[in-house]
N, C-alpha and C positions, 0 to 999 in steps of 0.2 A: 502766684501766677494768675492773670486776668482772664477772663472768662473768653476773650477777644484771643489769648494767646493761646485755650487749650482748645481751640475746634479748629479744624483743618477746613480749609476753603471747599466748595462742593465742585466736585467733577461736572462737566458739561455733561448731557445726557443726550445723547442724539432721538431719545425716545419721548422728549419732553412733548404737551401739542405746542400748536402755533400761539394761543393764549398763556401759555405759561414761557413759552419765550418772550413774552409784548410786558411781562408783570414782573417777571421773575429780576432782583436788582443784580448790581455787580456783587462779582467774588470775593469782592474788596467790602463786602457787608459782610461781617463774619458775626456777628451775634444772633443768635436763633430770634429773639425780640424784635430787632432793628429790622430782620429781614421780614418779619413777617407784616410789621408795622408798611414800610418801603412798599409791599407787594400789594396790602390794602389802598392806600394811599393813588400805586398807580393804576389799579384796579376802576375807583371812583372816577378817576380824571380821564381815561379810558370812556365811561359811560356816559358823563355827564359832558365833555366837550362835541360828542357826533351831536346828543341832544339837544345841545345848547346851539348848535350850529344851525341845526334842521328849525328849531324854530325860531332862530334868530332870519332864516330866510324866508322861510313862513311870514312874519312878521314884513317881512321888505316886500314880499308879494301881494299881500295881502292890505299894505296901510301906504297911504301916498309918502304919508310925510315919516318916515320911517327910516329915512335914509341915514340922517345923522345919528340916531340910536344904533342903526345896524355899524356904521363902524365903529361905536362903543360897543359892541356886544364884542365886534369880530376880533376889536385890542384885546380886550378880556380873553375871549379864547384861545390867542395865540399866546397871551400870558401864560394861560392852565395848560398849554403843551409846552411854552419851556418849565411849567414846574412839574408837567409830567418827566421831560428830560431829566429833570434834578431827581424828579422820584426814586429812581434808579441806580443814586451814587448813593455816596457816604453823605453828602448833602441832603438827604433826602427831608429834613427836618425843617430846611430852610424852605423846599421845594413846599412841605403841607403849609408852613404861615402862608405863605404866598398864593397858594392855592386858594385857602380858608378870606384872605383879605381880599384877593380881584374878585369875587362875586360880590361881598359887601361894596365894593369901591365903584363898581361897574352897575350896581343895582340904583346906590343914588348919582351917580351921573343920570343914567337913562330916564329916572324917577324924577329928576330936577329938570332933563326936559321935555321929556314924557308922562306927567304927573298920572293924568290919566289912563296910560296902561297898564294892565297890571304887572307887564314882563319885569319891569325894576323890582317889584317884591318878592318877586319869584329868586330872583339874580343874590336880594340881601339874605334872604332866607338858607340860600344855599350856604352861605358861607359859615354858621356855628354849625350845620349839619355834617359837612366834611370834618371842620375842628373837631365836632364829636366821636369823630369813628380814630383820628389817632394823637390829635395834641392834647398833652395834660388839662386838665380842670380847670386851671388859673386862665390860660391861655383862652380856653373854650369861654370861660365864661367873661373875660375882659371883650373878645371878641363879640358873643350875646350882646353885652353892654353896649359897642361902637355900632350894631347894626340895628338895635333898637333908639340910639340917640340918632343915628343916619333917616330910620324910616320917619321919625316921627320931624328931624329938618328939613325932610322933603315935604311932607305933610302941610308941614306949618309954612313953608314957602310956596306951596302951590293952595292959595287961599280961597280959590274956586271949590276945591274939595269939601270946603268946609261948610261951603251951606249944601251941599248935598249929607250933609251927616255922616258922615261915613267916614271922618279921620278916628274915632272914636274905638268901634269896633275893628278897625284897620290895625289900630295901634295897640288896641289891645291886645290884638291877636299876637302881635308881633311880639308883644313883654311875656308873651304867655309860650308861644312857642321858644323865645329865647332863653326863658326860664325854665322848659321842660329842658331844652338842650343842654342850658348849664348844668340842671338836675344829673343828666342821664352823664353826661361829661364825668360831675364827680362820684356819682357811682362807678361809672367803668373805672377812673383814676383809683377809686376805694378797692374795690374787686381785684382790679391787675395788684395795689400795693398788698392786698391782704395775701393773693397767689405769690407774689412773688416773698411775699414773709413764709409763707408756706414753703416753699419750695427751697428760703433757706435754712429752713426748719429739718423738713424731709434730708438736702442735703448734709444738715449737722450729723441727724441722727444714723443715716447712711454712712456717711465718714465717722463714726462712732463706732457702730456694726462692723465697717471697714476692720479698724483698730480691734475689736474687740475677737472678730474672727482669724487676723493677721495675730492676736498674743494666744487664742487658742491653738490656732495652727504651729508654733513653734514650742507651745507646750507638749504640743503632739511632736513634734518633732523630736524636741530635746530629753523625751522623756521614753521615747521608744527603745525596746529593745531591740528593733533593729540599726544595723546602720545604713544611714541615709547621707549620701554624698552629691553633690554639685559639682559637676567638673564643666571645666574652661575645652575649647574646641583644639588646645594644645593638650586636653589632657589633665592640668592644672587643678590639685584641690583648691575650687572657689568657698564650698561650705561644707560642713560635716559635723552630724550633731553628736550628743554627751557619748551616746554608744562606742564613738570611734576610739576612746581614753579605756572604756570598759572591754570592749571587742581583741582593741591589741595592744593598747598598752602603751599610748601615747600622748604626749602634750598636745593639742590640739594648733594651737598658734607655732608650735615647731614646726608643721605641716601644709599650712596653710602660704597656697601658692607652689607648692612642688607638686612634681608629676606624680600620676599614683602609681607608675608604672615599676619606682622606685620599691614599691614593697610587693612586686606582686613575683612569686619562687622563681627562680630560674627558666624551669621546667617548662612554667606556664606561659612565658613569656610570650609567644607566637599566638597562642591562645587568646592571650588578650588583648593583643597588636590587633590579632583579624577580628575581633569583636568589635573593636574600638572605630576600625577602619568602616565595618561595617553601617555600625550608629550613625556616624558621619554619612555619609550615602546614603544613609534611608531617617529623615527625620521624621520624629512620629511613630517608626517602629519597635514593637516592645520586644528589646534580645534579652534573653537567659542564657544562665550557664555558671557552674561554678570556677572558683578560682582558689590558690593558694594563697594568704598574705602573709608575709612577716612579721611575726606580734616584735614587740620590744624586748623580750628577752631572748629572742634568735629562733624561737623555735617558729613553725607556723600554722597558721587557723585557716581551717577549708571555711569559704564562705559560699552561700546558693544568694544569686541577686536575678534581679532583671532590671533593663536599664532601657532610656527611652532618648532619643535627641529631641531638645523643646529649647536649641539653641535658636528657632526663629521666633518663638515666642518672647515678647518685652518683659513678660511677668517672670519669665526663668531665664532663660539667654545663659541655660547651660544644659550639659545631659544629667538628666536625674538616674540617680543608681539607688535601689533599695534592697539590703544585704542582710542578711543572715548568719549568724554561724551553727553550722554543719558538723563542726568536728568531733564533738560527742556523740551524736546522734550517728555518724557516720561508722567510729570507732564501735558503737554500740551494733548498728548494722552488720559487721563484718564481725565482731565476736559473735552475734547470733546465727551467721550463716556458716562460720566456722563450726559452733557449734551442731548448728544444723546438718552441718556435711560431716562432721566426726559420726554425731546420733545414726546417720543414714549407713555411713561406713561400717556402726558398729551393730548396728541391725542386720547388716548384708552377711557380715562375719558370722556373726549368733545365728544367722539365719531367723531373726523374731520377724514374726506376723504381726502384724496391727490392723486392726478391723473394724467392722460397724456394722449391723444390721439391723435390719426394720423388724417389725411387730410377727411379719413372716418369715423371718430366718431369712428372708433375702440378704444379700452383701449388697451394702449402700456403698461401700469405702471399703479398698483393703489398699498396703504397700506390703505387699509378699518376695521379697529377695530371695533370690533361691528356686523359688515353685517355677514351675514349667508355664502356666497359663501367663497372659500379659492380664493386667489389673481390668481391662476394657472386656474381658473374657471371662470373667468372674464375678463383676459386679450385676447385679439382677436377677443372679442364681443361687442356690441354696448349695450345701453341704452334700445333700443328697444326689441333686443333680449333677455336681461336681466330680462322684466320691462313689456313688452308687449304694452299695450295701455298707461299704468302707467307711461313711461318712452316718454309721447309725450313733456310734457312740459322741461323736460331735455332737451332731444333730438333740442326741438325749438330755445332755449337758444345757445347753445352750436354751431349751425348751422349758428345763425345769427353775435356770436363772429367769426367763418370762413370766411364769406364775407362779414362782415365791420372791421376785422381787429383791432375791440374796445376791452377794455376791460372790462365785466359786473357783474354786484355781484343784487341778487334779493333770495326773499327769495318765494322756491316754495314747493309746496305739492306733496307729492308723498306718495299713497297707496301702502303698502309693508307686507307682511304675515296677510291680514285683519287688520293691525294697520296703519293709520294716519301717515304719518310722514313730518316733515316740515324741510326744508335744506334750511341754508345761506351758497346757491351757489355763488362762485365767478369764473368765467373761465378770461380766458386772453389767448390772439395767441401768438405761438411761430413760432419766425422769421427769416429765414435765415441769412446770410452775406447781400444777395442783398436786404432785405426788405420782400420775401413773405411770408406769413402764410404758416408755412408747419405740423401745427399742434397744440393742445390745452392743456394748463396745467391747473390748478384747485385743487379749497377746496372745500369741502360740509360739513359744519359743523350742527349740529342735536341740532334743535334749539326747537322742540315737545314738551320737559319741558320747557322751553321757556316762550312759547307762552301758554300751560296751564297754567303756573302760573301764565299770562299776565291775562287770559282770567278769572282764579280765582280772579284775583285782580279788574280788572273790576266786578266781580260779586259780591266781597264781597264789594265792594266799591256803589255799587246799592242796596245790603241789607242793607248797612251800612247810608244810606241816608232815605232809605224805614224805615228804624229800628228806627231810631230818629223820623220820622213824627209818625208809628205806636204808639210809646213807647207813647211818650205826648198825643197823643189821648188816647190810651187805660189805663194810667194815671187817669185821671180827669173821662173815660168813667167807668171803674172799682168803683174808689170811689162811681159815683153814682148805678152803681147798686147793690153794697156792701148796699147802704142803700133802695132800693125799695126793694131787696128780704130780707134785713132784717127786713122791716115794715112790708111784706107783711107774711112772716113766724113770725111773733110775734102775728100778728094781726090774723091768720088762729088757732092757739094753742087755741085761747079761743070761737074756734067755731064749733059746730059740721057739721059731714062731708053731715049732712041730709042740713045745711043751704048751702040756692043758693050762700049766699057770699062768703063760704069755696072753692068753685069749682073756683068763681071769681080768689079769690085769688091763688089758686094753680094755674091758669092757668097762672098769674105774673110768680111764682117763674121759671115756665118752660120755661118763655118767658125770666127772668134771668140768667137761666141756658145756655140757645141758645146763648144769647148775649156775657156771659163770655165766652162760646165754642169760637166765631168770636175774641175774643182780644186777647184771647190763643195762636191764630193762629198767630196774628198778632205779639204778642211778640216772637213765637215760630220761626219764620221763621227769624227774624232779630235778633236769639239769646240772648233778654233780658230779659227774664224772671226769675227768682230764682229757679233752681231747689232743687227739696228734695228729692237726691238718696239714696236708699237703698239697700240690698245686694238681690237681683233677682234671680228665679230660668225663663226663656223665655219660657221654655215649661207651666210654672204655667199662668204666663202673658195671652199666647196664649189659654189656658184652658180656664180662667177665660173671656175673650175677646169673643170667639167663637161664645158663642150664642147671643151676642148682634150685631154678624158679620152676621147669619144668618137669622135674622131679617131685615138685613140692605139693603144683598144682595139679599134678595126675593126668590120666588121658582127656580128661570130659572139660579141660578148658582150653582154647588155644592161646598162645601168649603169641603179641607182636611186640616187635620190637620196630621202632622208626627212628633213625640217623637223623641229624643235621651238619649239614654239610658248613663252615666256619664257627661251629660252635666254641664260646666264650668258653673260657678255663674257670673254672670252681677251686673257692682253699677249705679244703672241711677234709673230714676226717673219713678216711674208705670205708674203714671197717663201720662205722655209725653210717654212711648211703647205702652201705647191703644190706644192713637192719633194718631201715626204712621203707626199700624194697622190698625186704624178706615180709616185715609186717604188716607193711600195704597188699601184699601177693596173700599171706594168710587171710585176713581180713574181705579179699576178694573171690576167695576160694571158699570162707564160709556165707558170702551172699549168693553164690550162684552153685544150688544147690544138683541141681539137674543142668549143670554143661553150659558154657559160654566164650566169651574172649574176654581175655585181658589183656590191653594196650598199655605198652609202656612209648612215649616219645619224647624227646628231648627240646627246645628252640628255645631262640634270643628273643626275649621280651623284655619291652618299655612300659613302666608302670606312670602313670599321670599321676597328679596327687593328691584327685580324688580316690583310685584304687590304692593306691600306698595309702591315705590316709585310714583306709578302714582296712588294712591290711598291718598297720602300725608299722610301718615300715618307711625308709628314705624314696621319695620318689627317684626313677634312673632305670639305668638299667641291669636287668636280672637275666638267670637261667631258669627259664624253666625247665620242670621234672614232672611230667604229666603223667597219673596211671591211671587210668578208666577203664570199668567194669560197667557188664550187662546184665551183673544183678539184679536183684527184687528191691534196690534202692531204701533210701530211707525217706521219712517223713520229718515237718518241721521240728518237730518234738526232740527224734531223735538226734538229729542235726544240731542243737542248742547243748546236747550232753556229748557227744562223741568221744572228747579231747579230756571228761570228767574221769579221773583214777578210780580203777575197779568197776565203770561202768558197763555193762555189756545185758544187749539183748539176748545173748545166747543161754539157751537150759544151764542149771547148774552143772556144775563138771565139767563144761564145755568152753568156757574161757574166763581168763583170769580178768579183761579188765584195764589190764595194760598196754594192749595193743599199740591201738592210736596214742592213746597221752604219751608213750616212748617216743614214738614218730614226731609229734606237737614238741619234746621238750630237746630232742636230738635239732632238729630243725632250727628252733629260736634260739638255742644254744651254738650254731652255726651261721646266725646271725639271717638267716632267713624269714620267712613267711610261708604258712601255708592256706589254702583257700579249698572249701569244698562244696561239689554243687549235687544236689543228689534230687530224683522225683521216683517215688513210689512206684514201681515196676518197671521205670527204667535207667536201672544199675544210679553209679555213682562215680565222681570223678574230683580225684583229689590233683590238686597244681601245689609242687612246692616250687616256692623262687628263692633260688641263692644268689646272693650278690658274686659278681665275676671280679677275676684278676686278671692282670697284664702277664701275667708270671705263664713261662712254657709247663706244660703237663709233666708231671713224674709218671715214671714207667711203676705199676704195678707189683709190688711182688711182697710176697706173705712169706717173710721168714721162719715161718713154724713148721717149714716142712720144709725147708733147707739144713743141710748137714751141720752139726755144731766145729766150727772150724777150732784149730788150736791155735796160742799164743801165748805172750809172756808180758808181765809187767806186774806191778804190785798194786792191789784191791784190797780198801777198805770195805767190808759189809756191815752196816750199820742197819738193824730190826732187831724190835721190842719183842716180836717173835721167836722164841726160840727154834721151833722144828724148822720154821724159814731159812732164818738166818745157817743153821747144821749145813740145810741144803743146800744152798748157794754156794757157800763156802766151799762140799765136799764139789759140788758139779765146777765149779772155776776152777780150783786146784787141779781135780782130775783133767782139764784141758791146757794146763799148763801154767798158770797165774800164782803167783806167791799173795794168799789172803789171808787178811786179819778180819776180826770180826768186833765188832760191841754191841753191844744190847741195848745200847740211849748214847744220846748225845754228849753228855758228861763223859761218860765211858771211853767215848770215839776222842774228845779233848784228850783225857787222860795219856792214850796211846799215843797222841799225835805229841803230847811234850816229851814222849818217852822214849818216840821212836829216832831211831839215826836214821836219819836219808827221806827221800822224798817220796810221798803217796802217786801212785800213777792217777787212779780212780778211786773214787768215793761212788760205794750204789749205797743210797739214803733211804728209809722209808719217809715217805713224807709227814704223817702224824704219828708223833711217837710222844710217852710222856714225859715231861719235865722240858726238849727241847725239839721241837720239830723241827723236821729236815732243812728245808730251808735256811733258818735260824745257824744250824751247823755249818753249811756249806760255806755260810760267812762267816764264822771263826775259822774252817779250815786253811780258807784263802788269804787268811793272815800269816799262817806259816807256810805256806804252801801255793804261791799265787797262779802255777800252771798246773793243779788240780785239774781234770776232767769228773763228769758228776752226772750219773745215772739217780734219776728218782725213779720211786715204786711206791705206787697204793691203790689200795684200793677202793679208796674215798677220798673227798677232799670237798673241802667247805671254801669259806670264803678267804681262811688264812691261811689256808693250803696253795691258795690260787699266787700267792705271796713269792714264788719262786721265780729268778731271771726268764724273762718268754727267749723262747729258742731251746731251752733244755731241754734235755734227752729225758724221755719217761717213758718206762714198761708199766702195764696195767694190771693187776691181781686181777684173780689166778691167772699165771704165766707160765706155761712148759718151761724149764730149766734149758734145753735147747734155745729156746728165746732168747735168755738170757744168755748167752752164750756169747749169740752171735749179736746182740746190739753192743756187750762188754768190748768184742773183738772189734767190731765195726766203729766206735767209738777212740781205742785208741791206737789203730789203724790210722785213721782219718788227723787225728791228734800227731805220731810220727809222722806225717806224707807233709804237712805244713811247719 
């Protein structure tokens, strides 16, 4: 491409001046050279035509005979204004010979008939002086030559000169000034040829640089990890370097010329529409944002780009996009914030402290889930300030990590809104570059359920040992007094209440009844006894209860009692909530030693599950069973053991110890909670909560002091007991029943293959040895599958618990009366269905 072809014609400039309008050539000169050569050219002809004019008129005013030189001067000038005209064009080259040769040609005319002026030298001289400022050197200097052979045939033709001497130095001058001009001629020609070797020198090495920066740049391109795309103003992949095969997994020339809109997800598609649409309407602007692409095995790659429109630019004349992939880093992102959010959830759960503090124990940093204060409320402040006296044992910890530089973990207590709370602290120093402590970091994690479960577990693990020795004692101690008060109650029935022996004996049965109360306890509190729940109304309970409270507790306390009015139905056992009462009512009769009140009242409460959780219990809702005394209270001390077997603050002689832990093990054994809140002279107030039923209340009634009724039907007695087993036998018979008896469960088989006809009732002991009760009832019901089935014991473990729920069970020691009437009432109920 010609150097004419790659420069665009110059814009008019309406700011040009009026000399640069008179110089400046046509538009139609497009070579920076040509044009500047053109400009000088008409620059000269410009100067030297007003000159040549002024004193070519000079000369006509001034000289008579001037006249005919003056119109050779004035051809000449009207010459050098049409070669100024030409100066102008693309001719302009023709316009300078022209120029260069009418002053030589006009010098000797004038010279030839004006010898003696000197204007004609003036005229020849001008003409290698113009040649020198723009025609080459050959040109300059043939011309030198024609004006120096011109001066010197004027010379020689006008031979009057010659005896004035003067053609000599005339002529010399003229070889010498035409000689300087051809001089300076081919210097400038030397100079302009050696610039412009220069300059296509400069441009080689330029277009070299060019190339060398143009193979850098696509080294940079092709070798980037990122991708770099060129799209078309449809869209169209124009370029896209090596990344794009690495990124997603494609032929490159597969690509090349499709829309890119073809790989970008679904989803995103609107995304990259308005992106796109965007770029387009704003060229130049730099847009972000990521996108979805399609790799080549279907799945796809989040890319982070920004892209820019530089479709007006000639050098790009497309939108650049430069790309990234995201997908790792992204994926990685979101497991860490996962993670992050698990860690935070599982600190909030734990309830763990994370911390920091400076050289002063101040908190630089805490995230405390849980704590009451907002982190904004705590940072700046110490333990002290925070915690008051409460925050010493912190505070000790944390101080002695500062000046030994160790690092410590201890589990300490700390009272915080009147609750208890127990922290596995761990602090550790943080340490400069040089080694020193210049501050403390730390966990406190909330270990309070913890250590109550710990502290439950130890206690039930103490019931749980207490409960085995109890259980076997009151075992073997039951059976026997199952048989003193049923000797003693058989043997009183046939005596009147005037004979001294009747009073004998009823003073046994009471002395039986005491001793059963004491094994009650004993089972009650290690949880082994058989309960016989029914559907409860507590305000009935507490009715029915009261005035044997007010007996209990003497003149010097007053006892209330408070109703609620739609109170929930309770399923537990009667006789186990009058012990509770009864024990609660002892228990408050020896704190108020000089007179007070005890409140008993009953309401529907809903536990949250923060109070159920430290209550160990379902969050919902409960009955409560509130008894509050204005006793001398207890202290925290006491309060931590209450519930502990044999515990008691009272002088020896004065209580066994049993109390409360009966209460604690009747209670949890009813599937309850109890809670208790007590302060140091004023009294104490225990809440049991029993879970409620939908189920209507049972009416009340204590068969032990209803009549033994008569009936008929055939009764297996099954006890390892002898004197028992006598009993029963002789007391059913005498009310009417045909009874068999065995001593074990082999025994009771025995009978049953041997007997003709069908068993009505089977009354079982429940541990017996070789087969327990249970155990029987299921062979019996092989031959006998509408057997009815009374159990009896007077302990029972975990294999005792073994028997169908809903079965009938009497509890050692039991008045024979008792028995009497559950035997009657059982297969009663058994005939009606």
């Amino acid at each position: 491409m010609s150097r004419r072809e790659t420069n665009a014609a110059p814009e008019p400039d309406a700011s040009r001046t009026f000399w640069q309008r008179l110089v400046d050539p046509s538009p139609r000169v497009l070579d920076v050279g040509d044009r500047q050569s053109a400009r000088l050219l008409a620059s000269l002809l410009l100067l030297v035509i007003p000159l040549g004019l002024i004193s070519a008129v000079g000369q006509l005013l001034r000289r008579q005979d001037f006249d005919g030189t003056f119109a050779i001067i004035l051809s000449a000038l009207l010459a050098l204004g049409a070669a100024y005209g030409f100066s102008r064009t693309a001719r302009f080259r023709l316009a300078g010979i022209t120029a260069a040769s009418v002053p030589v040609l006009a010098g000797a005319a004038v010279g030839w008939s004006v010898p003696d002026d000197p204007v004609w030298f003036g005229f020849m001289v001008l003409g290698p002086l113009l040649a020198s400022a723009f025609l080459p050197a050959t040109w300059v200097a043939a011309l030198a030559g024609l004006t120096v052979a011109g001066i010197a045939t004027v010379l020689a033709a006008a031979g009057h000169v010659l005896t004035d001497g003067a053609v000599i130095p005339i002529l010399s001058f003229s070889i010498v000034v035409s000689a300087l001009v051809a001089v300076v001629a081919v210097h400038r020609t030397s100079v302009e040829a050696s610039r412009r070797q220069d300059a296509l020198e400069r441009q080689a090495l330029h277009a070299q640089d060019l190339l060398l920066q143009q193979r850098r740049f696509e080294a940079l391109l092709e070798h980037s990890a990122d991708l770099i795309v060129l799209l078309g103003p449809d869209g169209a992949l124009q370029y896209v370097n090596a990344s794009f095969v690495a990124i997603l997994g494609y032929a490159i020339d597969d690509w090349r010329g499709r829309s890119v809109m073809e790989l970008v997800h679904p989803d995103d598609l609107a995304q990259a529409g308005e992106a796109f649409a965007r770029s387009l309407a704003q060229p130049g602007q730099v847009i972000t944002g990521h996108l979805r692409l399609r790799h080549a095995n279907g799945s796809f790659r989040l890319l982070e780009g920004v892209g820019a429109n530089h479709l007006d630019d000639p050098a790009t004349s497309g939108i650049v996009i430069n790309a990234r992939d995201v997908t790792e880093r992204r994926r990685a992102e979101e497991t860490t914030r996962e993670n992050l959010q698990r860690l935070r959830v599982a600190m909030e759960v734990a309830e763990l402290q994370v911390f920091e503090h400076d050289v002063h124990l101040r908190y630089t940093w805490i995230h405390s889930p849980g704590r009451g204060e907002a982190p904004a409320d705590i940072i700046g402040r110490t333990d002290l300030e925070l915690l008051g006296d409460e925050g010493r044992p912190l505070t000790a910890i944390k101080r002695r990590v500062l000046e030994t530089g160790h690092r410590e973990r201890q589990d300490v207590h700390v009272r915080v809104d009147e609750r208890d709370v127990w922290y596995d602290l761990t602090v550790e120093p943080i340490l400069s570059a040089a080694g020193a402590v210049v501050g403390l970091r730390g966990a406190a994690l909330n270990v309070s359920q913890a250590r109550s479960l710990q502290t439950q577990l130890q206690h039930a693990q103490k019931m749980e040992t207490l409960g085995r020795l109890a259980g076997g004692v009151a075992h073997d101690f039951n059976n026997l007094l199952t048989v003193i008060g049923g000797a003693a109650s058989m043997a009183a029935a046939g005596l009147s209440k005037t004979d001294p022996r009747w009073h004998d004996l009823e003073t046994i049965e009471r002395t039986v009844e005491r001793a059963a109360a004491l094994t009650h306890q004993l089972l009650a509190f290690s949880r082994r006894q058989v309960l016989q729940p029914a559907v409860l109304d507590l305000d009935e309970v507490v009715a029915a209860v009261a005035v044997m409270l007010r007996r209990l507790l003497g003149a010097g306390i007053e006892l209330i009692t408070s109703r609620t009015e739609s109170l929930r139905a309770v399923r537990a056992d009667a006789g186990q909530i009058e012990q509770v009462l009864v024990n609660l009512a002892v228990n408050a009769r020896d704190a108020t030693p000089d007179g007070g009140t005890l409140t008993i009242r009953t309401a529907n409460e809903d536990l949250d599950d923060s109070r159920a959780a430290r209550l160990d219990v379902r969050p919902g809702p409960y009955v409560c069973l509130t008894v509050q005394d204005s006793g001398v209270g207890m202290d925290r001390a006491t309060l931590d053991r209450i519930f502990e077997p044999f515990f008691t603050t009272k002088p020896t002689g004065q209580g066994t110890g049993l109390g409360l832990p009966t209460v604690y093990g009747i209670v949890r054994q009813s599937g309850g909670a109890i809670d208790v809140s007590s302060t140091p002279g004023q009294g104490s107030t225990f809440r049991v909560y029993l879970p409620p039923t939908d189920s209507v209340p049972e009416a009340l009634v204590d068969a032990r002091t209803a009549p033994a009724p008569r009936g008929a039907g055939i009764v297996l007695v099954v006890e390892d007991e002898p004197s028992i087993r006598a009993l029963a036998q002789r007391q059913l018979a005498g009310q009417g029943y045909t009874v068999f008896s065995a001593g074990d469960g082999i025994e009771a088989l025995r009978f049953a293959d041997t007997h003709e006809g069908a068993v009505d009732l089977v009354v079982a002991d429940v541990l017996m040895p070789g087969m327990h009760g249970p155990d029987l009832v299921r062979q019996l019901r092989l031959r006998y599958p509408d057997i009815a089935v009374l159990y009896m014991s007077g302990f029972t473990n975990e294999s005792a618990q073994s028997f169908e729920s809903g079965a009938a069970f009497i509890a050692k020691p039991f008045p024979m009366q008792e028995l009497v009437q559950r035997v009657h009432a059982i297969l009663h109920d058994r005939r009606a269905h």
